[in-house]
mmCIF file of the N, C-alpha and C atoms, coordinates in Angstrom:
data_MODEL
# 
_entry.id   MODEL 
# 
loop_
_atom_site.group_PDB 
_atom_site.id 
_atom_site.type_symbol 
_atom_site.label_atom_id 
_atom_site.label_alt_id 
_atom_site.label_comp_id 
_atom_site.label_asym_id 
_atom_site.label_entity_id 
_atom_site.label_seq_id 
_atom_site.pdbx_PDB_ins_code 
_atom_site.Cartn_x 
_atom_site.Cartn_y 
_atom_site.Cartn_z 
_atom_site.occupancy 
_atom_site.B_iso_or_equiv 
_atom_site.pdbx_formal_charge 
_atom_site.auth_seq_id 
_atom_site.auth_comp_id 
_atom_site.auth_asym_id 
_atom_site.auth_atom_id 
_atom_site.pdbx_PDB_model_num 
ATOM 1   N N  . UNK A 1 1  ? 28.324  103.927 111.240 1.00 0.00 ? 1  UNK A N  1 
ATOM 2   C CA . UNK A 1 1  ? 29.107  104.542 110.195 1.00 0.00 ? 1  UNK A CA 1 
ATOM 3   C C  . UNK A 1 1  ? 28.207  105.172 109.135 1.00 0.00 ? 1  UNK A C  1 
ATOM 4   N N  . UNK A 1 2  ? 27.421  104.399 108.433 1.00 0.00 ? 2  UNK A N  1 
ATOM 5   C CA . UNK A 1 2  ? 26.240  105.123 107.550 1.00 0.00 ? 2  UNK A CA 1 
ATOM 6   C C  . UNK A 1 2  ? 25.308  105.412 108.004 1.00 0.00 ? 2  UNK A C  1 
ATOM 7   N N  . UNK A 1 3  ? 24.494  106.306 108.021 1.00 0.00 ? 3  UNK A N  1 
ATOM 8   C CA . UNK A 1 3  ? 23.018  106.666 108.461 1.00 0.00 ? 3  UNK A CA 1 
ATOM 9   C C  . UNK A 1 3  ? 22.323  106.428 107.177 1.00 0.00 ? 3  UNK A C  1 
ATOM 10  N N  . UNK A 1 4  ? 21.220  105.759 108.067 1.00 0.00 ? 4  UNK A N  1 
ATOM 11  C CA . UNK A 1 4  ? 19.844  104.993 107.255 1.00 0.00 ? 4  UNK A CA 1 
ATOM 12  C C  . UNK A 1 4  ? 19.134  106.277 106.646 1.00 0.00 ? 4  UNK A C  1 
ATOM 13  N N  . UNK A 1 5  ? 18.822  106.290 105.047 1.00 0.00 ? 5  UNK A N  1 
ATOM 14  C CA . UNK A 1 5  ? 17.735  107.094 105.103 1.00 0.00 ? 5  UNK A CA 1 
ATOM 15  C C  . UNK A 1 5  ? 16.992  106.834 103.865 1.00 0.00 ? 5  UNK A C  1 
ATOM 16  N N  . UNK A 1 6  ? 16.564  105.645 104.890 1.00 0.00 ? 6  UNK A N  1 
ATOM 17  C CA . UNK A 1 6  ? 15.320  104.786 104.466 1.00 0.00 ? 6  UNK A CA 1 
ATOM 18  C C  . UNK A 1 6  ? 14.185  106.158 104.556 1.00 0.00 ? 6  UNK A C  1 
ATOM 19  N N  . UNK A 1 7  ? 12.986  106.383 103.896 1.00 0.00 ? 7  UNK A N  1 
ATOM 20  C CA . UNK A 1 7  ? 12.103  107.195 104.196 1.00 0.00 ? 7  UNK A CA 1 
ATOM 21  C C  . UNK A 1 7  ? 12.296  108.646 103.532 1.00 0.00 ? 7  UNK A C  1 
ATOM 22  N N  . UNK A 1 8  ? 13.621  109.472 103.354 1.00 0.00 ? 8  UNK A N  1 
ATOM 23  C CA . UNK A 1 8  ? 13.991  110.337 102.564 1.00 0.00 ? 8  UNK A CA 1 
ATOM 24  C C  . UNK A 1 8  ? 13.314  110.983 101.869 1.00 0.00 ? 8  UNK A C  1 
ATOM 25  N N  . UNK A 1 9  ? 13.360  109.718 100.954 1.00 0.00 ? 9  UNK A N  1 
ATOM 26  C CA . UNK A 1 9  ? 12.458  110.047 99.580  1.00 0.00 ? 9  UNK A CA 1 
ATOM 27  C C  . UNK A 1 9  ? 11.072  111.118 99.644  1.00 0.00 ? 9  UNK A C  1 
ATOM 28  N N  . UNK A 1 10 ? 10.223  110.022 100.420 1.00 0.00 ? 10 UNK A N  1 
ATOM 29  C CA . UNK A 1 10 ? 8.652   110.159 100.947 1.00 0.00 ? 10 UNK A CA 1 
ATOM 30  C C  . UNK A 1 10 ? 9.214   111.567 101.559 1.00 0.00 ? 10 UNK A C  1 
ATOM 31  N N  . UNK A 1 11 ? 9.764   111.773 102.481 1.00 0.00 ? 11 UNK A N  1 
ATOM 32  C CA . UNK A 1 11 ? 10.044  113.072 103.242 1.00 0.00 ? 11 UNK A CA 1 
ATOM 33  C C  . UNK A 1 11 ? 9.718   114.328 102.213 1.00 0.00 ? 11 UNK A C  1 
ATOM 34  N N  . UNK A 1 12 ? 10.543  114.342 101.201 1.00 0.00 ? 12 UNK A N  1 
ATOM 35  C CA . UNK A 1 12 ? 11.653  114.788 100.516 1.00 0.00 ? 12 UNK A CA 1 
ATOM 36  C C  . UNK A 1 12 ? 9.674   115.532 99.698  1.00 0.00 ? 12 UNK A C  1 
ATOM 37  N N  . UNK A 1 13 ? 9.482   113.981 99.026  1.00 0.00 ? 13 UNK A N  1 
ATOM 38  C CA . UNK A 1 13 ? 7.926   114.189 98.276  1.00 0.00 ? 13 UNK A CA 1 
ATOM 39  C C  . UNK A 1 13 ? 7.182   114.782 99.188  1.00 0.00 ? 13 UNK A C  1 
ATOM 40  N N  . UNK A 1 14 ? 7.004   114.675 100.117 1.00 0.00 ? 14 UNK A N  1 
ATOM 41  C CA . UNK A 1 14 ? 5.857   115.226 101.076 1.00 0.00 ? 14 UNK A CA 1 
ATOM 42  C C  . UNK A 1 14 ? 6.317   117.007 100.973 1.00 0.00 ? 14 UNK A C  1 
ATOM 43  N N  . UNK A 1 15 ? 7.709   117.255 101.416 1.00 0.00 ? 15 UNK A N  1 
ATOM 44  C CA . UNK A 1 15 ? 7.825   118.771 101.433 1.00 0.00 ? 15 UNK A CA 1 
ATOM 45  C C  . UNK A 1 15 ? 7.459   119.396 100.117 1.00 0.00 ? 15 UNK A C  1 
ATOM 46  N N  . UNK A 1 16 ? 7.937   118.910 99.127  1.00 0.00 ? 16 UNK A N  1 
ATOM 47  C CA . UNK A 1 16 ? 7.384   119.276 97.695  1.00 0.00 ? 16 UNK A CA 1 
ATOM 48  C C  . UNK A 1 16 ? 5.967   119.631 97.540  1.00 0.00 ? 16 UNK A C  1 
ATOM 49  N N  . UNK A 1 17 ? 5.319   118.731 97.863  1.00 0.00 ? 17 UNK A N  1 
ATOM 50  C CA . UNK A 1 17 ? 4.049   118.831 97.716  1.00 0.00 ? 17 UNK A CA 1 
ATOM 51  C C  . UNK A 1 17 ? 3.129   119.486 98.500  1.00 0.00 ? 17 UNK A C  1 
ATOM 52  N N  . UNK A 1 18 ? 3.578   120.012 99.648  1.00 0.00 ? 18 UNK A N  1 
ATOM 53  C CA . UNK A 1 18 ? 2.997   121.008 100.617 1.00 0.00 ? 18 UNK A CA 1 
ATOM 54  C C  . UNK A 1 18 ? 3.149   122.369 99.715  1.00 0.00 ? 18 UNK A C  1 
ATOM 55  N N  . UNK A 1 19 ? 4.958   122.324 99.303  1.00 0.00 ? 19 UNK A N  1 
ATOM 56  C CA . UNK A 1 19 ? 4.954   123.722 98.599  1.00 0.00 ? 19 UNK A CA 1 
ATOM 57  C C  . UNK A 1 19 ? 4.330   123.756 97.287  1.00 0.00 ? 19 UNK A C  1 
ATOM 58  N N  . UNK A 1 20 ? 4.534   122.995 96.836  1.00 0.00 ? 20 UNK A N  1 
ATOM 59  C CA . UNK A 1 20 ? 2.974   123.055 96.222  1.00 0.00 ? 20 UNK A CA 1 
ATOM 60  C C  . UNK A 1 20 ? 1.469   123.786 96.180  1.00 0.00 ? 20 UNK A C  1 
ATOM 61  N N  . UNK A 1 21 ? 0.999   122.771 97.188  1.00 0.00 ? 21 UNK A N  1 
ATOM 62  C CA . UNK A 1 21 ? -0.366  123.345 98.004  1.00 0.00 ? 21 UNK A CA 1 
ATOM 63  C C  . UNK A 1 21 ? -0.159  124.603 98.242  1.00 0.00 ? 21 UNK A C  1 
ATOM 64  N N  . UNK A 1 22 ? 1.041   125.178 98.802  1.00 0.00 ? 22 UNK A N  1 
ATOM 65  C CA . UNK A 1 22 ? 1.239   126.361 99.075  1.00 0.00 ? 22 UNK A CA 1 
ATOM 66  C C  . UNK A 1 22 ? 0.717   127.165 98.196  1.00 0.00 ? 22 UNK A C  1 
ATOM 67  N N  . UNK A 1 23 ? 1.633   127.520 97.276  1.00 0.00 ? 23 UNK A N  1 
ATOM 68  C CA . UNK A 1 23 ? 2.068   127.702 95.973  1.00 0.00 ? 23 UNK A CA 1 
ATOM 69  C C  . UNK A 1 23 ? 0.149   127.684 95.598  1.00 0.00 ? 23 UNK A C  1 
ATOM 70  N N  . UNK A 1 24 ? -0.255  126.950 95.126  1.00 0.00 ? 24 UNK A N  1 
ATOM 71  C CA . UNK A 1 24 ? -1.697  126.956 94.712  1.00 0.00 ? 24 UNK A CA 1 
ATOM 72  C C  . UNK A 1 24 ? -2.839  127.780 95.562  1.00 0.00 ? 24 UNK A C  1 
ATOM 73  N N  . UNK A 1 25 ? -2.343  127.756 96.683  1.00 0.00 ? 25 UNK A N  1 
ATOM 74  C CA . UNK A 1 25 ? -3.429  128.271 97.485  1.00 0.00 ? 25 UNK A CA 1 
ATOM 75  C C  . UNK A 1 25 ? -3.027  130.211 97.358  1.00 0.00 ? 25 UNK A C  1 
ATOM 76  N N  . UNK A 1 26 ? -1.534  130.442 97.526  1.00 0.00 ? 26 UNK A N  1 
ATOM 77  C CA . UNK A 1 26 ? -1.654  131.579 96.820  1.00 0.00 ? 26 UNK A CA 1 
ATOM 78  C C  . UNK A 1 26 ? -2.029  131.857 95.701  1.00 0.00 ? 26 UNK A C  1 
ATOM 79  N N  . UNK A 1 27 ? -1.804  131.649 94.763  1.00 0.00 ? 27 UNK A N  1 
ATOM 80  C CA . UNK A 1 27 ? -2.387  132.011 93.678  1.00 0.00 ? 27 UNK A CA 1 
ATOM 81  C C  . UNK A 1 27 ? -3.738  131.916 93.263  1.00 0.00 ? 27 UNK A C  1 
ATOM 82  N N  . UNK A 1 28 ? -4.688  131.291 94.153  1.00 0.00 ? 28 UNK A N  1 
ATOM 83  C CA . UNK A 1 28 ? -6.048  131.126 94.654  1.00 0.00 ? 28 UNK A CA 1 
ATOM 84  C C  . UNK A 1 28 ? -6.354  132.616 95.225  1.00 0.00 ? 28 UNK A C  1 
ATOM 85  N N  . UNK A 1 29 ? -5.323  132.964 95.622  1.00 0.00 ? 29 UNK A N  1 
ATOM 86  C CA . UNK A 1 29 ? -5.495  134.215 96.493  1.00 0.00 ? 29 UNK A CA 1 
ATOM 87  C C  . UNK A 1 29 ? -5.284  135.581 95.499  1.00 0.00 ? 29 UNK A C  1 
ATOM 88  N N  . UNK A 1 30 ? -4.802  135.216 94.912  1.00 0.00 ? 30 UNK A N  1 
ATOM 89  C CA . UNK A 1 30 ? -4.170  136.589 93.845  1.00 0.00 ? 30 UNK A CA 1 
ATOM 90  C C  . UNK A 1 30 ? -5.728  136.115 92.972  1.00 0.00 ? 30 UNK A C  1 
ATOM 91  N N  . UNK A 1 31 ? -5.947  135.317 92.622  1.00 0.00 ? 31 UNK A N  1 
ATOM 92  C CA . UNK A 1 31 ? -6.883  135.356 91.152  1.00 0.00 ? 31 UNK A CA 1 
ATOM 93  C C  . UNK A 1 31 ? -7.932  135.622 91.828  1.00 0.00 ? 31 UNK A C  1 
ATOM 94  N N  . UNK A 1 32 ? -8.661  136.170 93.006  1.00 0.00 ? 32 UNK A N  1 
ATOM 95  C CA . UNK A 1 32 ? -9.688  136.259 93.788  1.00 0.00 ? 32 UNK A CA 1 
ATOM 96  C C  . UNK A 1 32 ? -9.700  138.026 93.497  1.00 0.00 ? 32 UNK A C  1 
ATOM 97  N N  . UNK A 1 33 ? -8.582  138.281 93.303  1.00 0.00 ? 33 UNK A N  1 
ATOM 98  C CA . UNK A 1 33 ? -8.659  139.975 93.462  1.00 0.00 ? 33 UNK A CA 1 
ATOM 99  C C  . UNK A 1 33 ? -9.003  140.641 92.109  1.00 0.00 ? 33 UNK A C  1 
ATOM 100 N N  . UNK A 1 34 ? -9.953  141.825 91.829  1.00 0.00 ? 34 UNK A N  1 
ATOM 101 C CA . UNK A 1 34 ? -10.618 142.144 91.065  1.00 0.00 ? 34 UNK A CA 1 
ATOM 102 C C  . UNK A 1 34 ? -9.986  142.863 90.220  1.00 0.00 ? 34 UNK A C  1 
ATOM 103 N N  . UNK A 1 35 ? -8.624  143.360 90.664  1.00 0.00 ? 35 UNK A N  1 
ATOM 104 C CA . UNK A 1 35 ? -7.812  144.235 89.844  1.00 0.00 ? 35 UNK A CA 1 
ATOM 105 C C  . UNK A 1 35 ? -6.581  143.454 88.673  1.00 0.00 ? 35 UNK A C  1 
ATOM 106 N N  . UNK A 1 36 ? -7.018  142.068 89.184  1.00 0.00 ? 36 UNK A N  1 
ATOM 107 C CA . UNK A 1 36 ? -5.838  140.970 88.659  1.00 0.00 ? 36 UNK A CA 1 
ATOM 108 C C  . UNK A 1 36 ? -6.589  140.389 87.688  1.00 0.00 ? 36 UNK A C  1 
ATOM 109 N N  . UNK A 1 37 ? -8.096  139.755 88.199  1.00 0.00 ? 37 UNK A N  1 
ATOM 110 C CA . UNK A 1 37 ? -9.137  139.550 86.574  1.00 0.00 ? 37 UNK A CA 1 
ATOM 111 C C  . UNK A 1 37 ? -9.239  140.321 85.845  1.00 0.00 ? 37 UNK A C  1 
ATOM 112 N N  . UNK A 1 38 ? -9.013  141.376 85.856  1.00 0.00 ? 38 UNK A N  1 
ATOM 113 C CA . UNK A 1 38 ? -9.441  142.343 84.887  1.00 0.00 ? 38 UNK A CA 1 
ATOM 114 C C  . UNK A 1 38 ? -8.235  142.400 84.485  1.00 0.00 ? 38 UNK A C  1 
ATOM 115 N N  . UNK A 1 39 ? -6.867  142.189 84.891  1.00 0.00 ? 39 UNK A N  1 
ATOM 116 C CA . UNK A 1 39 ? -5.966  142.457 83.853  1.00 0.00 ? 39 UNK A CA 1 
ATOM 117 C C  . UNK A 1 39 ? -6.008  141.638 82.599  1.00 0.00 ? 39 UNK A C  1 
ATOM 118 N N  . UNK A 1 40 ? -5.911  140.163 84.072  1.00 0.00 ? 40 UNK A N  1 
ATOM 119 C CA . UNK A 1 40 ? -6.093  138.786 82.924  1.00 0.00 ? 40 UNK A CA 1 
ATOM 120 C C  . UNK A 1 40 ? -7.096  138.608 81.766  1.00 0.00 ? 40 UNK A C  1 
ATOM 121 N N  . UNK A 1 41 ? -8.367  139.422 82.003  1.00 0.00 ? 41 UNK A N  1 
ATOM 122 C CA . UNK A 1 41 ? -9.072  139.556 81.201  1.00 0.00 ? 41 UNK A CA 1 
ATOM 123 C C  . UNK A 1 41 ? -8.710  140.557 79.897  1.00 0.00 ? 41 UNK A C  1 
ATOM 124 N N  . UNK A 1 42 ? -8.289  141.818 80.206  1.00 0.00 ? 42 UNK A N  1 
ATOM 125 C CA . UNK A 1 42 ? -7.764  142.680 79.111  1.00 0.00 ? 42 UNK A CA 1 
ATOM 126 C C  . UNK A 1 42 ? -6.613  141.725 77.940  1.00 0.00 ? 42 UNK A C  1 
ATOM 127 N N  . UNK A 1 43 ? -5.903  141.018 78.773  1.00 0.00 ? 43 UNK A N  1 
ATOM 128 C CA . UNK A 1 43 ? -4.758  140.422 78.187  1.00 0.00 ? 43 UNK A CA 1 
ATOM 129 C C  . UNK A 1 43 ? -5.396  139.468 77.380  1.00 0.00 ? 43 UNK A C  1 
ATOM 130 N N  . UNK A 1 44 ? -6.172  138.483 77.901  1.00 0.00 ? 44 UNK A N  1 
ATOM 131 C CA . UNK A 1 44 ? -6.992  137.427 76.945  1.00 0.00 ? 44 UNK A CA 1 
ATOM 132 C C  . UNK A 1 44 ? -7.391  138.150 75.584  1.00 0.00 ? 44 UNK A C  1 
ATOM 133 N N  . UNK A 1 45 ? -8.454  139.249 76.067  1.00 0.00 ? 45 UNK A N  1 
ATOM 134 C CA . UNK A 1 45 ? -9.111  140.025 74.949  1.00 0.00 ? 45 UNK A CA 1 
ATOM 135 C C  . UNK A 1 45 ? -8.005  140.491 73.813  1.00 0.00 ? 45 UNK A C  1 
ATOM 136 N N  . UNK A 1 46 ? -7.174  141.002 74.024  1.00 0.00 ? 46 UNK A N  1 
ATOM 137 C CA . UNK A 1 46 ? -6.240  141.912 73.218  1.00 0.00 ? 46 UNK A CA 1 
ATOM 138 C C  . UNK A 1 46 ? -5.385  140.544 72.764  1.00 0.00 ? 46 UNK A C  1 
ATOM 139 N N  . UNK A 1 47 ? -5.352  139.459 72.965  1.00 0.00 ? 47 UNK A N  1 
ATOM 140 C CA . UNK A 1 47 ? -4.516  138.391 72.889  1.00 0.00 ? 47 UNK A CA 1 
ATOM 141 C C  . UNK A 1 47 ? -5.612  137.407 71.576  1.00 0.00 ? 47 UNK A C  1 
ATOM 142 N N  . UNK A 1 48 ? -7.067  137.627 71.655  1.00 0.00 ? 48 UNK A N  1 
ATOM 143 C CA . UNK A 1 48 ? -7.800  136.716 71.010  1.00 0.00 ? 48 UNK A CA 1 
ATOM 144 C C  . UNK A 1 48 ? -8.204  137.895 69.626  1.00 0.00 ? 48 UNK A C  1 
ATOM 145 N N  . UNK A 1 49 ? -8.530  139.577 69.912  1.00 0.00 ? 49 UNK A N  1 
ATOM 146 C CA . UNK A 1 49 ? -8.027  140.464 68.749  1.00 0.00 ? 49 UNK A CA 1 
ATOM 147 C C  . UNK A 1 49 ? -7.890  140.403 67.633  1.00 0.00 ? 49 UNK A C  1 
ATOM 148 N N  . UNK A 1 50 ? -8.012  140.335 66.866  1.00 0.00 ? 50 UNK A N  1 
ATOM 149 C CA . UNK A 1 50 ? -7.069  140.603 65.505  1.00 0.00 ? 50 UNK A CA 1 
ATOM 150 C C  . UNK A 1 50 ? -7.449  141.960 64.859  1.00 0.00 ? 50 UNK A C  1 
ATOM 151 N N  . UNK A 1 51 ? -6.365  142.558 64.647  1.00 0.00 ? 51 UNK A N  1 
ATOM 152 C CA . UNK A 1 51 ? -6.133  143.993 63.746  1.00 0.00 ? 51 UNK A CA 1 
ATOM 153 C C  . UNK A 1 51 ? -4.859  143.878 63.035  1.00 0.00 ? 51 UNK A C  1 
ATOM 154 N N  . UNK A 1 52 ? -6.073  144.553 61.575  1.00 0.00 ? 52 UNK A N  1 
ATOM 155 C CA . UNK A 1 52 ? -4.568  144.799 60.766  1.00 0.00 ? 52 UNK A CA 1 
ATOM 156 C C  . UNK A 1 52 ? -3.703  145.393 61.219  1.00 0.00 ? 52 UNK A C  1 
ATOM 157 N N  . UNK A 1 53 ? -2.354  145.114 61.211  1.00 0.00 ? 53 UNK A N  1 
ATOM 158 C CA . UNK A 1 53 ? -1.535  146.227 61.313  1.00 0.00 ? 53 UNK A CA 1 
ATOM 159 C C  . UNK A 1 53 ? -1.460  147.585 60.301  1.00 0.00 ? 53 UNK A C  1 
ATOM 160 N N  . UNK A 1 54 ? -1.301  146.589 58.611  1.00 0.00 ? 54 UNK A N  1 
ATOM 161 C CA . UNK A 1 54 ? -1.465  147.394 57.300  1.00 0.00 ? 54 UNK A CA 1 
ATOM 162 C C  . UNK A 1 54 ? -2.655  148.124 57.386  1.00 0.00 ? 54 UNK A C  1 
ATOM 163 N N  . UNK A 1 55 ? -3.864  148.224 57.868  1.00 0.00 ? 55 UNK A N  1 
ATOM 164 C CA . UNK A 1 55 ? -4.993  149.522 58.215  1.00 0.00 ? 55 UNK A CA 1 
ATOM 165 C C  . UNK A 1 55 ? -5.939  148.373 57.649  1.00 0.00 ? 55 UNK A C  1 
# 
């Protein structure tokens, strides 16, 4: 009548955490590309900046 689901959980954590890994290993992959540091870099720079606005 009920099915056991003993183990679920762990299942459940394990898929998470692959997508995860996933998930990390792309973005391992994007920050490798030279056109994406340099954005991230422009953005830092213009982000750490300061200019008056008033002149």
């Amino acid at each position: 009548m009920f099915k056991s689901e003993r183990g679920s959980a762990t299942a459940e954590y394990a898929i998470a955490t692959m997508a995860a890994v996933g998930f990390a290993g792309l973005l391992v992959v994007i920050m490798r590309s030279d056109e994406v540091k340099q954005m991230l870099l422009g953005l830092v720079k213009s982000a750490l900046t300061f200019t008056n606005p008033n002149g």
